[in-house]
C-alpha positions in Angstrom: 140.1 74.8 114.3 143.9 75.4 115.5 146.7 75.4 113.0 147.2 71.5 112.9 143.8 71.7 111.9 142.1 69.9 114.6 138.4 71.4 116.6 139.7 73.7 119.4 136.3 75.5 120.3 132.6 76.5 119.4 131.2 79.6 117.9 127.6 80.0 119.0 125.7 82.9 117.2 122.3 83.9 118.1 119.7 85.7 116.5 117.2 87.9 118.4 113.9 87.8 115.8 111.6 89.6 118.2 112.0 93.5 116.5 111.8 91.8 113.1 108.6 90.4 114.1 107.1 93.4 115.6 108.1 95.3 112.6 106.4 92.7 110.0 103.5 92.3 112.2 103.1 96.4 112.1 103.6 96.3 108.6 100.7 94.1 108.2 98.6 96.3 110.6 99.4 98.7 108.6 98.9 97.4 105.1 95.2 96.3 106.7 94.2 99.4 108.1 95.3 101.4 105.0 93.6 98.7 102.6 90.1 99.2 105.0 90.6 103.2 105.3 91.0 103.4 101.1 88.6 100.6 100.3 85.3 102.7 102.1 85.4 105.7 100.1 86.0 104.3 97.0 83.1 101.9 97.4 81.0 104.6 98.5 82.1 106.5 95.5 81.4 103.5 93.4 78.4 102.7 94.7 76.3 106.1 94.2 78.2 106.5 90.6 77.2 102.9 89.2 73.3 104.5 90.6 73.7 107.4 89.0 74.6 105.7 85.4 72.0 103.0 85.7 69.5 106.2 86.5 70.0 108.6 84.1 67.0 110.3 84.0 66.6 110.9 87.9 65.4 114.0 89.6 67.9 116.9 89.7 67.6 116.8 93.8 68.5 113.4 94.0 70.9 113.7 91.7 72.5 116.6 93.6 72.7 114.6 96.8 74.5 112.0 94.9 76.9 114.1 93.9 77.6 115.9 96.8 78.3 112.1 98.5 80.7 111.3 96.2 82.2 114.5 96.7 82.4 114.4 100.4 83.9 110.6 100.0 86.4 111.9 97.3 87.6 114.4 99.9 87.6 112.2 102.9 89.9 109.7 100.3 92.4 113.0 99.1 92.6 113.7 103.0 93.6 110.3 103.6 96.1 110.0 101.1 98.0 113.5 102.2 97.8 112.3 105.2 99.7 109.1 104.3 102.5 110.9 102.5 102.7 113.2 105.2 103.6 110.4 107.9 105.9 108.9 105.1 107.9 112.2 104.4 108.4 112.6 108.1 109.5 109.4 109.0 111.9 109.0 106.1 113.2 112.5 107.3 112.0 114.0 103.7 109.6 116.4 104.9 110.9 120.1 104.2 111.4 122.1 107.0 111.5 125.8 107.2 113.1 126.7 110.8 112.8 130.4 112.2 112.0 131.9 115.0 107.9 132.3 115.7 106.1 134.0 118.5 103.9 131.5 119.8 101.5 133.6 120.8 100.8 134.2 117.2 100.7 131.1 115.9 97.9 129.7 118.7 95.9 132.6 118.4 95.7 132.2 114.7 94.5 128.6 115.0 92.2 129.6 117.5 90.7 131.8 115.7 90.4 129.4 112.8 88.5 126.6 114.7 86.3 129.1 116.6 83.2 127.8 114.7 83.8 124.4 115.6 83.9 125.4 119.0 80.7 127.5 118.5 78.4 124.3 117.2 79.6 122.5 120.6 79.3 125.3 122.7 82.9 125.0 123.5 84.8 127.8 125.3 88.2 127.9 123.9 90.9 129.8 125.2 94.8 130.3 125.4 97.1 131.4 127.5 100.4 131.7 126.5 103.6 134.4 127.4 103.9 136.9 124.4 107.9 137.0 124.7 108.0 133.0 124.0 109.5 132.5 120.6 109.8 129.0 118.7 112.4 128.0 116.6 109.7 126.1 114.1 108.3 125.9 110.7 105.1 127.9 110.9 103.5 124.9 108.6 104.5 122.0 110.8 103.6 124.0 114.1 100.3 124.5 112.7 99.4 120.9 111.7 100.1 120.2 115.5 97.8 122.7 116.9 94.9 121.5 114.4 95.1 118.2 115.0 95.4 118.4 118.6 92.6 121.6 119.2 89.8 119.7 116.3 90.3 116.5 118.2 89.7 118.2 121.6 86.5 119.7 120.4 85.9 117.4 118.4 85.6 114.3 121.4 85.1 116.8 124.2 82.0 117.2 125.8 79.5 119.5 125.0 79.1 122.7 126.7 83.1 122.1 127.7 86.4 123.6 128.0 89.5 122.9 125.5 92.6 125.4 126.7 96.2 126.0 125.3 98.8 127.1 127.3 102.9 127.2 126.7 105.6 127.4 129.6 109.3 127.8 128.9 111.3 124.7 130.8 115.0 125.0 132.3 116.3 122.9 129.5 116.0 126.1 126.6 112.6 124.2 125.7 108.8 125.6 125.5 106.4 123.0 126.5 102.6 123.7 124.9 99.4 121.8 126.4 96.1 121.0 125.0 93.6 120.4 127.4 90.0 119.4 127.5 87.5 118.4 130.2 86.0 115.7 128.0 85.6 112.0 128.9 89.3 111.3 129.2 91.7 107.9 127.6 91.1 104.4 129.1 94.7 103.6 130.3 95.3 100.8 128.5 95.2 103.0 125.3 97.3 105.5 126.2 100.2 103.7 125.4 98.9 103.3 121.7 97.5 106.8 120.9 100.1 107.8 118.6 100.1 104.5 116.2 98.9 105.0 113.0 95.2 104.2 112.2 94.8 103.1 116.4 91.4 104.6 117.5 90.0 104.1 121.1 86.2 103.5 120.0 86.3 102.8 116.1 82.4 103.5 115.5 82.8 106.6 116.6 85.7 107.7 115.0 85.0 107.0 112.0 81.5 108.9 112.6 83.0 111.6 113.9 85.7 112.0 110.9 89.0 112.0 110.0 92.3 109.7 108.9 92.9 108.0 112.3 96.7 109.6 111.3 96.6 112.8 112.9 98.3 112.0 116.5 100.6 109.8 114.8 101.4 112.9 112.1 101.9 114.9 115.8 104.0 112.7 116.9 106.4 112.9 113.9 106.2 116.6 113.8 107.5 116.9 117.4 110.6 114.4 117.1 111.0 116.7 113.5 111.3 120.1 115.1 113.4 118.9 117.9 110.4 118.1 120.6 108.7 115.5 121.7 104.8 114.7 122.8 102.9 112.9 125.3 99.6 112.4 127.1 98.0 112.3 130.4 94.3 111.4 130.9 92.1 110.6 133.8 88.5 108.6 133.2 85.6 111.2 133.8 88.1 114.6 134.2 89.7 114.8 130.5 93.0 114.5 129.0 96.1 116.8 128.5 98.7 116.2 125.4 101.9 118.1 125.6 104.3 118.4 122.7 107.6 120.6 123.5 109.6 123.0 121.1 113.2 124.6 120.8 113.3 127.7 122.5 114.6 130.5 120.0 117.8 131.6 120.8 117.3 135.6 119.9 114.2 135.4 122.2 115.0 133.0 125.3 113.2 134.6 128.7 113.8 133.6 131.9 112.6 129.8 133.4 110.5 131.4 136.2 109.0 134.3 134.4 105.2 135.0 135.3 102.8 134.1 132.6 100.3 136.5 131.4 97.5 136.4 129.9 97.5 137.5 126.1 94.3 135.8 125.0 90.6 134.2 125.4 88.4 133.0 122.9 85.0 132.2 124.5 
């Protein structure tokens, strides 16, 4: 209205709903898939309890496998459930961080090491190659959630008999970009776009079969945008896929773009 009073234009105001609706519809994803993931443990855990009260009496052997199925469901749940928190400490930016310079070459070889058995039962080779003068500016912690859940789920979902390889280049932008690659049966295409979501698994039955949260890549993912980085994937049908996740190069130990890479290490 003007000052006498009388209309002298139209305010239109619109409101653009789509976000709002993608975040309630992930929220409901979410609420579902965490509501299924706690809901099977505990009814295993139920389950083999309420048989081992109404059977009081029944062989110790039995009874030992009973327990030792509740026990492997009560860890699957307590996995879970760190797991959760985890994602919800990075995203609300709550997650303590301890930055300092690492040499990379130290942490990978250490996780290496650690997931050599794995390896072993698929016949794996696993092996790293990575310059000894790149340094990180990381939390040792954090950098080693990354490497675990990226090296387990190579093995892990590779082939048997195959190769999973690290490797770390520095970048021209004072950034160290690390690979994980295996020679397994690669990501459909249409799922690439989705392999960091929460709970999002590319063939459910095994998954679930095979272990694990459904959390870890989306944990990854986190981590990354935490220390600075950021992650990705690339994936052909039949050849295998690559993730890369990139770090801050530490000041007191930046190296030249183009220098040669050596090799400090093989596991085989």
């Amino acid at each position: 209205h003007n000052a006498s009073g009388k209309p002298e234009s139209v305010l239109l105001i619109f409101h653009d709903f789509t976000r709002l609706k993608e975040l309630e519809n992930a929220r409901r994803e979410f609420v579902a898939n965490v509501s299924h993931e706690l809901r099977t443990p505990l009814s295993m855990i139920k389950g083999f309890v309420e048989t081992m009260i109404d059977h009081p009496t029944m062989e110790r052997e039995t009874l030992s496998g009973f327990l030792g199925k509740v026990k492997k469901h009560s860890d699957r749940l307590a996995h879970l459930i760190e797991d959760l928190l985890m994602v919800s400490r990075l995203e609300s930016g709550q997650a303590t961080v301890n930055l300092q310079s690492l040499q990379l070459v130290h942490e990978v070889s250490r996780i290496v090491d650690d997931l050599q058995r794995n390896a072993d039962k698929k016949n794996t080779q696993l092996t790293y190659s990575v310059e000894g003068q790149l340094h990180v500016l990381g939390d040792s912690d954090l950098l080693e959630q990354i490497l675990l859940n990226l090296l387990e789920n190579a093995v892990k979902y590779g082939k048997e008999g195959g190769k999973v390889s690290v490797d770390a280049t520095h970048d021209r932008h004072e950034q160290i970009c690390v690979s994980v690659s295996d020679d397994g049966p690669g990501i459909p295409p249409e799922s690439l776009d989705r392999i960091f979501e929460r709970f999002f698994r590319i063939d459910k039955a095994r998954s679930r079969a095979q272990g694990g949260t459904g959390l870890g890549l989306s944990i990854v993912k986190h981590i990354a945008q935490t220390l600075g980085g950021r992650v990705w994937v690339e994936s052909t049908m039949g050849e295998g896929t690559t993730f890369f996740f990139t770090l801050k190069s530490s000041p007191e130990h930046s190296i030249a773009p183009n220098t040669p890479a050596q090799r400090l290490g093989s596991v085989a």
